[in-house]
N, C-alpha and C positions, 0 to 999 in steps of 0.2 A: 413533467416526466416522473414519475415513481419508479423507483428502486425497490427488487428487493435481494434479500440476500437470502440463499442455502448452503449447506452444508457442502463443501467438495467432497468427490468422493472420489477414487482410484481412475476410475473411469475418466475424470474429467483430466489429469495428469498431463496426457499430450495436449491437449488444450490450454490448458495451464504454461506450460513451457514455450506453447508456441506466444502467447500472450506474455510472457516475460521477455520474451525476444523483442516483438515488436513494439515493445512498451519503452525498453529499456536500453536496446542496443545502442542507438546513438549518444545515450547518458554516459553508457560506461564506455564507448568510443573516447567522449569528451573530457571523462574523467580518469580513463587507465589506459588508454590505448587500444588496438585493436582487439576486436569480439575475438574470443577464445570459447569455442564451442565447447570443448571437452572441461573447462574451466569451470563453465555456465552449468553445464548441468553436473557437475558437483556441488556448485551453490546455489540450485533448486534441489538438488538430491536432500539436502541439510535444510533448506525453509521447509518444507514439505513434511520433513520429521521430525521438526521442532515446532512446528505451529499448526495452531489452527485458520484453515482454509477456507472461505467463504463465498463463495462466487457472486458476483452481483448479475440480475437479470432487468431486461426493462422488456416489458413485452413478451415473457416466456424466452428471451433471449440473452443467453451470457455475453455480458458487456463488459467486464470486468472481475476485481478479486483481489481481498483484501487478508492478508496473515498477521493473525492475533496471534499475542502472548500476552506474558504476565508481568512488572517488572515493579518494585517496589511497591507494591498493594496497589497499582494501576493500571490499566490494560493497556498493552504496548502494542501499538500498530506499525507490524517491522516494516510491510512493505504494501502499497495501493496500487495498483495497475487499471489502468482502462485503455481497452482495445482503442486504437490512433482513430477509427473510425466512429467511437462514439466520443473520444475528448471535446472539449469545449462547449458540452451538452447540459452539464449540470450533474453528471454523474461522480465525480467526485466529490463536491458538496454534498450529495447526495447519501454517498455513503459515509463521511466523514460524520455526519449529522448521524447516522445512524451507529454507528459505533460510539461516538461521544454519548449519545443517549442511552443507549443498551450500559456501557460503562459507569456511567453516571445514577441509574437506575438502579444499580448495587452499590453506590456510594462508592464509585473512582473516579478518578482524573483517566483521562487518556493523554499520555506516553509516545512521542513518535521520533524519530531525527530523519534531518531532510540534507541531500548533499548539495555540499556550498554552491557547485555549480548549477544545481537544480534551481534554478531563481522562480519559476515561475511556480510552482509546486511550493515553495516557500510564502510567495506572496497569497496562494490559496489557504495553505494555514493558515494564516496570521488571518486572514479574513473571514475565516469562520472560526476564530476564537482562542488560537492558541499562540501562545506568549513563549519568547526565548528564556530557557532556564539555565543554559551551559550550552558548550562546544566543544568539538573535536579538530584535530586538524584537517577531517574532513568532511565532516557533517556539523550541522546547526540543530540543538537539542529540543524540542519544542513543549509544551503542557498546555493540556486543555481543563481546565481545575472540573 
């Protein structure tokens, strides 16, 4: 499967949003309690304008979508999303490979934290290459050198 990634653009927003719900909702069920809609999109209102956006396609088709920052001279990958219909495809790897590369390409580490209860999403890092550096009380701090 090939990945590629573009640029979000305004446009893509509700899509975006809708893609963080079904990415996400049961996570943050698991981890805060019930979805709070008005909640959520205050804290897409805030990824959105703090990061850059990048959508993932496979096929001319957005599968997913990945927000880059910056954070001690290394690209910090705050947040991965793939649509529930394409996970278990390779598309995560997919793009993890591609941001570590793109980052590493200017001479960085990539930067990520993954929440405790995310186990599976953990186990994906660590398998394509990134090592625990610190923790939080609720996330596990990760580096890909």
């Amino acid at each position: 499967m090939k990945i590629t990634m573009r640029q979000a653009t305004s446009t893509d927003h509700s899509w975006l949003f809708d893609l963080h719900e079904s990415a996400h909702r049961a996570l943050v069920e698991q981890a805060y309690g019930p979805w709070d809609h008005e909640q959520q999109i205050g804290f897409f209102a805030s990824l959105v304008s703090e990061h850059d956006i990048r959508i993932l396609e496979t096929d001319g088709k957005s599968v997913g979508a990945v927000y880059l920052g910056t954070r001690d001279q290394d690209t910090w990958l705050e947040l991965i999303e793939v649509a529930p219909s394409a996970q278990n495809q390779g598309v995560g790897s997919a793009a993890l490979g591609l941001v570590a590369h793109q980052a590493s390409s200017q001479g960085h580490g990539t930067l990520l934290q993954v929440h405790r209860v995310n186990r599976d999403a953990k186990r994906l890092y660590e398998r394509e290459g990134f090592t625990p550096f610190g923790e939080t009380a609720t996330h596990f701090l990760l580096r890909r050198p």
